[in-house]
matplotlib code that plots the C-alpha trace (Angstrom):
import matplotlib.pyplot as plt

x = [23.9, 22.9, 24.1, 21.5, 21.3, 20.6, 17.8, 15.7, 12.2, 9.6, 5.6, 2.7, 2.0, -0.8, 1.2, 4.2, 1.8, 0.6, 4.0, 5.4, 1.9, 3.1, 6.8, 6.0, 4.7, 7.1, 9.5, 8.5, 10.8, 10.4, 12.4, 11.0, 7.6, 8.3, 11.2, 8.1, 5.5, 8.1, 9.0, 5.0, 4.6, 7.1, 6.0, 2.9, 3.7, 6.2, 2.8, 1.1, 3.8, 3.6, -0.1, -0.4, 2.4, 0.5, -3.3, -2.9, -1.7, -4.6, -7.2, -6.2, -6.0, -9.6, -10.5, -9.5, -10.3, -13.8, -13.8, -13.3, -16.3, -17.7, -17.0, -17.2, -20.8, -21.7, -20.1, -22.1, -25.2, -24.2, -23.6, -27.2, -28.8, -27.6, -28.4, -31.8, -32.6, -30.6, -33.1, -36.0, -35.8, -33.7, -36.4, -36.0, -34.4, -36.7, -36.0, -35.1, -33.1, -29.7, -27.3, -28.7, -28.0, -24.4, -23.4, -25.1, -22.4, -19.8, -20.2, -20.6, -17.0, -15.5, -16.5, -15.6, -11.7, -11.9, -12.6, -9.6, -7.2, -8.0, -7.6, -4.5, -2.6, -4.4, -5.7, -8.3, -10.5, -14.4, -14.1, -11.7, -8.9, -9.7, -13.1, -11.7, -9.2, -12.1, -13.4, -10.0, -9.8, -13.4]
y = [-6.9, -7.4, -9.8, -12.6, -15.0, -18.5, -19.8, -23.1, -23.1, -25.8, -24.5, -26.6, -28.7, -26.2, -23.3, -24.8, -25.6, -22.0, -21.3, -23.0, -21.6, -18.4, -18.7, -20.4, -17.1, -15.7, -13.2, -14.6, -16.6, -18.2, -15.6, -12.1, -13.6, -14.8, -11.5, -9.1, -11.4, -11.2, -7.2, -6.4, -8.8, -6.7, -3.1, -3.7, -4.9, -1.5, 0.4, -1.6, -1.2, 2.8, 3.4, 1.2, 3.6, 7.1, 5.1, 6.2, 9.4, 10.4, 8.9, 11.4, 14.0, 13.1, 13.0, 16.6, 18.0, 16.8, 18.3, 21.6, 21.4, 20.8, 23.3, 25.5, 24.9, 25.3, 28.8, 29.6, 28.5, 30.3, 33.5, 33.1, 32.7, 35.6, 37.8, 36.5, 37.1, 40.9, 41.6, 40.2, 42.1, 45.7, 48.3, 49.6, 53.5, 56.1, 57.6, 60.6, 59.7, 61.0, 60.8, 56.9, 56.0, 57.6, 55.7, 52.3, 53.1, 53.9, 50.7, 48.8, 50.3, 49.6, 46.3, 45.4, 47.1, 45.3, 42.0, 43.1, 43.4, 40.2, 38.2, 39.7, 38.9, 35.7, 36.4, 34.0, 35.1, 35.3, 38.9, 41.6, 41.7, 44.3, 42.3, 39.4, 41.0, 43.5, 40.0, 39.6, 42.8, 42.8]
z = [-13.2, -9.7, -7.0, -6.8, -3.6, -4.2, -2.0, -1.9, -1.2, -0.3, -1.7, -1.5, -5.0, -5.8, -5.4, -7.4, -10.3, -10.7, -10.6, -13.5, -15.3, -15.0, -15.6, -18.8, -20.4, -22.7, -20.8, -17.1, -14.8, -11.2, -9.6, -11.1, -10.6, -6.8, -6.4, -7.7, -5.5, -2.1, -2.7, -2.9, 0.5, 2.3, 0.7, 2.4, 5.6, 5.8, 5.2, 7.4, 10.3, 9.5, 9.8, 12.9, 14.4, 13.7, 13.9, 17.7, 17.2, 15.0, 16.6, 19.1, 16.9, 15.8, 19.4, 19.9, 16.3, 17.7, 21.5, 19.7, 17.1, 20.0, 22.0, 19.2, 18.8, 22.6, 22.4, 19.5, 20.3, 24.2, 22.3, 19.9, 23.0, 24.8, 21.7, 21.7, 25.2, 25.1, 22.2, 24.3, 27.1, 26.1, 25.0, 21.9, 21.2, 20.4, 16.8, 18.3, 20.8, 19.4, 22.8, 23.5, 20.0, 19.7, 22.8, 21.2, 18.8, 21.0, 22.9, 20.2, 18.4, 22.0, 21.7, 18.1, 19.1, 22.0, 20.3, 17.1, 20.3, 21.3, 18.3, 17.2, 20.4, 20.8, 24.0, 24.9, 27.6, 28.5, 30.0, 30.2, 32.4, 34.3, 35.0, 36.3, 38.4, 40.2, 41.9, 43.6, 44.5, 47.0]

ax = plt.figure().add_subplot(projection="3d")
ax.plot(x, y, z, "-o")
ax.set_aspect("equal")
plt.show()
């Protein structure tokens, strides 16, 4: 058996009259009712006390998970537009243009390595290295 602690409480009559209601079920007493009552009171204020600590943290967390859909969007809808417009105004190959077309391809393997190389370092950059270091150099 547990250690019990003997305490005296004041409730308002109303209170006290639902009380004894529901102590005078079979199998119920005053203190498992108010002991079960008092442990779900302080079970949710712990709760309480723990989501107000991390609400900051993700609403901050939200705030960024949002900047980045975002962002992700804008580079998207940057990189749609540049395809549109390279479609628009590069002429067509002929069909028998065999040289143009194998350095389409060449180009376009170059850039598909080029964009492999990036992602498995995690390199994060707009251009290539050495194009942002030939500005510096002039």
């Amino acid at each position: 058996m547990t250690n019990k602690v003997r305490h005296q409480l004041f409730l308002p009559a109303d209170l006290s009259e639902r009380l004894e209601k529901l102590a005078a079920k079979p199998g119920a007493s005053k203190s498992s009712i108010l002991a079960d009552a008092l442990t779900a009171w302080l079970n949710r204020q712990a709760a309480s006390e723990l989501e107000a600590k991390f609400a900051h943290r993700l609403d901050r967390m939200t705030l960024a998970l949002g900047r980045i859909e975002r962002d992700g969007h804008v580079l998207l809808e940057s990189l749609a537009l540049f395809i549109r417009y390279e479609l628009a105004v590069t002429p067509p190959l002929a069909e028998n243009d065999k040289a143009g077309r194998a350095q389409a391809r060449a180009r376009f393997e170059a850039f598909v390595a080029r964009v492999g190389e990036a992602l498995a370092s995690g390199e994060r950059h707009l251009a290539p290295p050495t194009l942002c270091n030939a500005g510096d150099a002039s």
